[in-house]
C-alpha positions in Angstrom: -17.1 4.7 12.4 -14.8 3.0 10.3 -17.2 0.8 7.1 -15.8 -2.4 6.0 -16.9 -4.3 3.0 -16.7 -7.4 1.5 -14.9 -8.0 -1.8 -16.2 -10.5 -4.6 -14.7 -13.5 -3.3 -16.2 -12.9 -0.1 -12.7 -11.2 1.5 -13.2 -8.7 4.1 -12.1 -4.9 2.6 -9.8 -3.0 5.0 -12.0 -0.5 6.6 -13.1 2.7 4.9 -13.5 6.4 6.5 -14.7 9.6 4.9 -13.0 12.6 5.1 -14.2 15.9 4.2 -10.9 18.9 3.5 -10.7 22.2 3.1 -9.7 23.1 -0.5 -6.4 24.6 0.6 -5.7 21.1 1.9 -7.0 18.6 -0.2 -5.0 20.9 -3.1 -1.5 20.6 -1.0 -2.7 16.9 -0.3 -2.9 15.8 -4.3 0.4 17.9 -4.8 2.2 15.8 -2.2 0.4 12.2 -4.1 2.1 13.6 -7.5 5.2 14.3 -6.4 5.6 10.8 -4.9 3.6 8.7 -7.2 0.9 8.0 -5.2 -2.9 8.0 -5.3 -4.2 10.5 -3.2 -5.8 7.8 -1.3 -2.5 6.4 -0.5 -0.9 9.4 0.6 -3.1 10.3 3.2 -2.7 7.0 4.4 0.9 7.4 4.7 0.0 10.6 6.7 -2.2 9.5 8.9 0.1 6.5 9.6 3.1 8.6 10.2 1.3 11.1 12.0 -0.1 8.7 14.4 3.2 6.7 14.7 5.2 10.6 15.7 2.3 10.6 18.4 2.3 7.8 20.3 6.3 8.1 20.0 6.0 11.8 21.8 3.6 10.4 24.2 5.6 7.3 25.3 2.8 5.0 24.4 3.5 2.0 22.1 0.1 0.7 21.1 0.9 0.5 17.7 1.8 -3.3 16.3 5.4 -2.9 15.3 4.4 -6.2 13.2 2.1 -3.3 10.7 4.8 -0.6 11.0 7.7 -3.3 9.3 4.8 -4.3 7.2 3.7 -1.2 6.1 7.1 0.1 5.3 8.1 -2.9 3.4 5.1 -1.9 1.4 6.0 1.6 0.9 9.9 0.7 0.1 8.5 -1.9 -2.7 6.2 1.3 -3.9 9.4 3.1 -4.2 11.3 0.9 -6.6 11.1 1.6 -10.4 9.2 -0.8 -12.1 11.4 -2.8 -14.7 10.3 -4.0 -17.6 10.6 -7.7 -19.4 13.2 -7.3 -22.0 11.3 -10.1 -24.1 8.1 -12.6 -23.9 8.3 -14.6 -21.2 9.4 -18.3 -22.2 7.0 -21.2 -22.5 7.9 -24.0 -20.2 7.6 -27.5 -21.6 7.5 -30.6 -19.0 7.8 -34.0 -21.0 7.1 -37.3 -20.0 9.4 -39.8 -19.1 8.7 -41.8 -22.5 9.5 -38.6 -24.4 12.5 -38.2 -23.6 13.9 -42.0 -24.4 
């Protein structure tokens, strides 16, 4: 069963599982996380997700939220981007008051 924990602000944590691998595939598991930039955490949950999707699409069943699919992917296409750098300090914004500017 599946443990969920709370986070300091009092948040529920998405639920966590324990897996134990063989060697052969926890080794082909971390090689797959490099090559894609990923944890190895968040690979296997891109596995699992697209494993489980691949079978309820051969099966015919649907029970999956499409809602978490579009969700998820979003997530992953973000993930994919390069991250881009600011070119310079980010400006301070002043506000003045109406009297200020007389």
């Amino acid at each position: 069963m599946a443990t969920r924990q709370n986070s300091t602000n009092g948040k529920p944590k998405s639920p966590r599982i324990q897996v134990v691998l063989p060697e052969l595939i926890c080794e082909q598991l971390t090689n797959l996380a490099n090559n894609e930039s990923r944890t190895v955490s968040n690979m296997a949950k891109v596995l699992i997700q697209e494993g489980i999707k691949k079978y309820f699409e051969k099966e015919g069943n649907f029970l999956v939220a499409k809602n978490n699919l579009n969700t998820d992917e979003f997530r992953d296409e973000l993930e994919k981007q390069s991250i881009k750098r600011l070119k310079k300090a980010p400006q301070r914004i002043r506000y003045y008051r109406k009297s200020d500017l007389r």
